[in-house]
C-alpha positions as CSV (number, residue, x, y, z in Angstrom):
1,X,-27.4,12.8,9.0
2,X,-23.9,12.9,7.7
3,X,-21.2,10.6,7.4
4,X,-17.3,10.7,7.6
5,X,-14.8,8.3,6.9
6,X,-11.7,7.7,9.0
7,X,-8.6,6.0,8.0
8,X,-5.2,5.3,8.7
9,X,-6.4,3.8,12.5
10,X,-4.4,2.6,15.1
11,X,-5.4,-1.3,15.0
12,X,-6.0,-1.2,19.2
13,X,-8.2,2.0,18.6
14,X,-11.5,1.6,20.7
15,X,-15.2,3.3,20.0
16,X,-14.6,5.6,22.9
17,X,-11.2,6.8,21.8
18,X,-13.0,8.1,18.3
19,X,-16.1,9.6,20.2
20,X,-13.4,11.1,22.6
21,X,-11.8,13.0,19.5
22,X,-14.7,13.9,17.8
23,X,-17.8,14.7,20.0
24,X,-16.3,17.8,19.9
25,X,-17.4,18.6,16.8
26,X,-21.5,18.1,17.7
27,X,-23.4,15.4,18.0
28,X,-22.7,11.6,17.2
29,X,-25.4,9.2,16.4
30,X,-23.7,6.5,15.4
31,X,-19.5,5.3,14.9
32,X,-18.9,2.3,13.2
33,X,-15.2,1.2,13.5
34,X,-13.0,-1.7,11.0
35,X,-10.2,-3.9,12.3
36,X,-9.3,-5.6,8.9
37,X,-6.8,-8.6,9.3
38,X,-4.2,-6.0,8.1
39,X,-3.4,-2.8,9.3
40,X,-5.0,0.3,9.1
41,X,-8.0,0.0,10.9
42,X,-11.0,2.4,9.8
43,X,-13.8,4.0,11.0
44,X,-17.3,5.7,9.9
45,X,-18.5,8.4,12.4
46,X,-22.2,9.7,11.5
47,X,-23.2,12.8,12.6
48,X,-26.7,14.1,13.0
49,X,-26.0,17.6,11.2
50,X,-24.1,17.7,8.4
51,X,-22.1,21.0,9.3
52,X,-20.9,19.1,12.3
53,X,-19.5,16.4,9.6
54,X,-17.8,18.8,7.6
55,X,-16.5,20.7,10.8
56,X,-15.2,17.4,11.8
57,X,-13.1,16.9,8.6
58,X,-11.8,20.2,8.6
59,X,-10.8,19.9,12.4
60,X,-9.5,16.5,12.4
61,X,-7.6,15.6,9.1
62,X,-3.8,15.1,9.3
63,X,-4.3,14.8,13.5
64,X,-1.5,12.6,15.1
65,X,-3.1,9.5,16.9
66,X,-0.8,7.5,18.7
67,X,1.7,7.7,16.3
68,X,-0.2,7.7,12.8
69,X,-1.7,10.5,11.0
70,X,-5.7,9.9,10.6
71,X,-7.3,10.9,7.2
72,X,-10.9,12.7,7.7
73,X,-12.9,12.7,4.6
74,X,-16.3,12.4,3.7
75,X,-17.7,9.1,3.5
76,X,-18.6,8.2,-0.1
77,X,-21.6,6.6,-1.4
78,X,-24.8,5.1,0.0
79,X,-24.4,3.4,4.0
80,X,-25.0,-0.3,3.2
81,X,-28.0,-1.7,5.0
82,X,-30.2,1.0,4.1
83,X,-33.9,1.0,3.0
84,X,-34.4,0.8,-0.9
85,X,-30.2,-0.5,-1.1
86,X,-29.6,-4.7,-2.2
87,X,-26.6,-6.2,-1.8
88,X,-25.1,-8.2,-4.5
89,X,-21.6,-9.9,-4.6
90,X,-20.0,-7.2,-7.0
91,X,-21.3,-4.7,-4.4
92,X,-24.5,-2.7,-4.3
93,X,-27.6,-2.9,-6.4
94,X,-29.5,0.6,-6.4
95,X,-32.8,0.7,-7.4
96,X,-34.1,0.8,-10.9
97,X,-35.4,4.6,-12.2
98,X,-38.0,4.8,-14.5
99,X,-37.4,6.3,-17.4
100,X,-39.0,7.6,-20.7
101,X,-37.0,5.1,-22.9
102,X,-37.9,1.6,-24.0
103,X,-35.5,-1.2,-25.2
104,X,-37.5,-2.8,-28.5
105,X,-36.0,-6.1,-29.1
106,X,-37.0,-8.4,-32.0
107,X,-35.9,-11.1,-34.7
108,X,-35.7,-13.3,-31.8
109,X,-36.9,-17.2,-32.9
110,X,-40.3,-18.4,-30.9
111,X,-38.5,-21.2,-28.8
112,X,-36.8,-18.6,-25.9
């Protein structure tokens, strides 16, 4: 599955206007669309090859919706919500990796 991030939204734009000008491009598993309290309005579209994604930002970017030229790009970093992904108020915790290397800490006094 692939992702793609849409920007620079009409603040009235609906989940069927998106899937209108993009199912095109193969097929769409999930759109996930943003109406912040201040224009532009956003969108992620997940597709379920990722050929079809990067058709989709090849076909799409710079197109005139209703006035506003949309930005197609691919979506950056992990979908929040996702197994194995915490969230934390400064944004996401990933998982720890092991690792060959240790942290040795001493001179510490016995009371902590």
């Amino acid at each position: 599955m692939a992702r793609i991030y849409v920007g620079n939204l009409p603040m009235n734009l609906r989940t069927k206007d998106l899937e209108d000008i993009f199912y095109k491009y193969g097929r769409i598993k999930d759109i996930d669309v943003k109406t912040p309290m201040r224009p532009p309005a956003y969108a992620f579209i997940s597709f379920e090859d990722y050929r079809d994604a990067k058709d989709a930002v090849y076909g799409r970017d710079g197109y005139i919706l209703d006035g506003n030229k949309i930005r197609v790009e691919a979506a950056r970093g992990p979908r929040y919500g996702q197994p194995g992904i915490q969230m934390h108020s400064r944004g996401p915790i990933r998982p720890l990796r092991q690792t060959e290397y240790k942290v040795i800490v001493t001179g510490l006094p016995n009371t902590t």
